[in-house]
N, C-alpha and C positions, 0 to 999 in steps of 0.2 A: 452580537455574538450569541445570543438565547437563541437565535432563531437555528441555529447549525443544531444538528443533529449527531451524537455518539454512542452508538449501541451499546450495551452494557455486558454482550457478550463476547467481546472485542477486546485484543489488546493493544496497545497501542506506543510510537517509539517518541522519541525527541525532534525525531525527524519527518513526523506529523503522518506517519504512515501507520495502517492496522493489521493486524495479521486474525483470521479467523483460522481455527481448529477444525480441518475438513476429516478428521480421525485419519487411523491407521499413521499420524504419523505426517499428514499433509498439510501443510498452511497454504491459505489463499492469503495475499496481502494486494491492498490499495495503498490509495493517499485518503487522509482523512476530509469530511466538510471545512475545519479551517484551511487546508493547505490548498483545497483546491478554489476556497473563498477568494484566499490570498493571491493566488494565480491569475485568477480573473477565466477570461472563455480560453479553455486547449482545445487547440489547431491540431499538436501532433505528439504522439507519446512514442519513446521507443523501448521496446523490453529486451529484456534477457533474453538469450535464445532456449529451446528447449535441451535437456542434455549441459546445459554450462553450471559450473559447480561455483558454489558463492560462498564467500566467509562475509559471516557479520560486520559490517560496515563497510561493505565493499560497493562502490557506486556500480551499479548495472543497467542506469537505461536513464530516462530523462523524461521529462512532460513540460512541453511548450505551450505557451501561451500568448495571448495578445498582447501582455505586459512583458514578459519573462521567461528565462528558460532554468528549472531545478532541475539538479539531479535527483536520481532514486538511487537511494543505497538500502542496502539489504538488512532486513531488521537482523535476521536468523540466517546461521546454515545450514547447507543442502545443496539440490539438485533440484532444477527447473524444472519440471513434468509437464508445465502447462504454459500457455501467456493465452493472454484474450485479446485471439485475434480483430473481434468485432471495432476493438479501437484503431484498425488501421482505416475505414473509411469514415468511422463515428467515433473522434477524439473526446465529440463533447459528451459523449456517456459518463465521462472522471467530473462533469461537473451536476449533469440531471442526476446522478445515482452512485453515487463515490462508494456506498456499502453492496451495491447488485452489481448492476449492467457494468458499471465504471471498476469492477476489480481489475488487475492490471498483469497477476501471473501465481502458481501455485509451486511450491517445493516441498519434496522429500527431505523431512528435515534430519541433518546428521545426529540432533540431538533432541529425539519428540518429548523430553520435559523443557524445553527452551523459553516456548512461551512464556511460561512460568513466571519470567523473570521479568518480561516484560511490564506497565504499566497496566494499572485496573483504567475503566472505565473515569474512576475516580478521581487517579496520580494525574491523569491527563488534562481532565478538566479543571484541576486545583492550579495547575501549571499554567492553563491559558488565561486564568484571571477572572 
């Protein structure tokens, strides 16, 4: 488990996904290195479309793998502005780079103090032991 990696400027859910502060009001979110640990190698992820409007905890897409298939649900509310399309022919970017290349989609968020409430870098990793 030492060996995974959790940025410290990240926040992070129960449902092992991060959400980064791109300002104005935008979150980028992934799946974290344990979640994508735990997966094993992803074949196919599928996202929110752009324009679909999510309430917190709403499942909106999915990441398969050679073990398993989990849902994504939405840490925050908002509005999809973006999804990363590079993971429709390179799945396995959510495992080489789960904080860069392997981000997964960005939203307008209905409420930009939300994060807030989120998980430090800290709650997260006390959580996994």
């Amino acid at each position: 488990m030492s060996d995974l990696e959790y940025p410290a400027d990240l926040r992070y859910t129960d449902d092992h996904e991060w959400v980064r502060e791109q300002g104005e009001g935008v979150a980028r979110i992934g799946i974290t290195a344990f979640a994508q640990d735990a997966l094993g190698d992803v074949v196919y992820v599928s996202l929110p479309a752009v324009g679909d409007n999510l309430s917190s905890g709403d499942s909106c897409g999915e990441v398969e793998s050679t073990k398993s298939v989990s849902d994504l649900y939405a840490p925050l509310s908002g509005e999809v502005t973006a999804v990363n399309e590079q993971l429709d022919g390179t799945p396995e970017l959510v495992n080489s780079d789960p904080y860069g290349e392997g981000w997964m989609y960005e939203i307008k968020l209905s409420d930009p103090s939300a994060p807030g409430a989120l998980k430090d870098v800290e709650a997260y990793k006390s959580e996994l032991g």
